[in-house]
N, C-alpha and C positions, 0 to 999 in steps of 0.2 A: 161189595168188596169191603172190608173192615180190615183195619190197621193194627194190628197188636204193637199194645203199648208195655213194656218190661213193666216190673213189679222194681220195688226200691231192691228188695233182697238180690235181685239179679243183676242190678247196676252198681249195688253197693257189695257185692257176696251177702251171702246168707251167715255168714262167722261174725260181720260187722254188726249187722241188723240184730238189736238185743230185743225179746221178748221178755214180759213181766209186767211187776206195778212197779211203778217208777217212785213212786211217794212213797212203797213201803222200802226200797234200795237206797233212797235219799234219806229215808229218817235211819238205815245202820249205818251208810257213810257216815252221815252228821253226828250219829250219835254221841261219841267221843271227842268231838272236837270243844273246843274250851269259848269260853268270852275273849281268854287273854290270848289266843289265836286268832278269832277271827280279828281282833282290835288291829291288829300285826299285821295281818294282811292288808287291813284298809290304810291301815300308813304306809305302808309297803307300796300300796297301788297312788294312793297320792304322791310320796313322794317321787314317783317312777311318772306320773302325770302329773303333772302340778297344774293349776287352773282347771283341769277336767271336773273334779266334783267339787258340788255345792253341797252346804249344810244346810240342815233342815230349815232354818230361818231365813237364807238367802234364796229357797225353793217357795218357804210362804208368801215372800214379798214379793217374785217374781209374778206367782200364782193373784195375790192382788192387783197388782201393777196392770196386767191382763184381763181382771173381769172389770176393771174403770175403764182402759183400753174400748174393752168391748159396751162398754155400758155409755159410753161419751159418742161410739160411733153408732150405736143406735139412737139417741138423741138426736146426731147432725143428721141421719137419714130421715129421720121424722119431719125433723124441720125443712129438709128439703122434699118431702114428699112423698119419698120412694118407698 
């Protein structure tokens, strides 16, 4: 006895489900959009989120803070043994 499992196209319709390359559809959306659009959008989404995004510098420090983290608690496991 085998269970037939639906296809996405049948759960989603076959109108929704898009075939293609998607990198070549993404580079003619993108094409014409600007620096000074997308800069808009990102203040747009900060100001509509405030505290949700980090800058790249508070991203680095985090990213440091995290391998001392990790580097201070492989030491105390050493020292204990494990």
């Amino acid at each position: 006895m085998s269970i037939e499992i639906p296809t996405v196209e049948e759960i989603l319709g076959k109108d929704i489900v898009k075939r293609g390359n998607w990198t070549e559809e993404r580079k003619e959306i993108l094409k014409d959009i600007t620096w000074e659009e997308i800069d808009a959008e990102a203040k747009r989404l900060e100001a509509e989120n405030p505290g949700r995004f980090k800058t790249p510098e508070e991203i680095h420090e985090k990213i440091r803070r995290l391998q001392e983290e990790m580097q201070m608690a492989g030491r105390q496991a050493k020292a204990v043994g494990a």
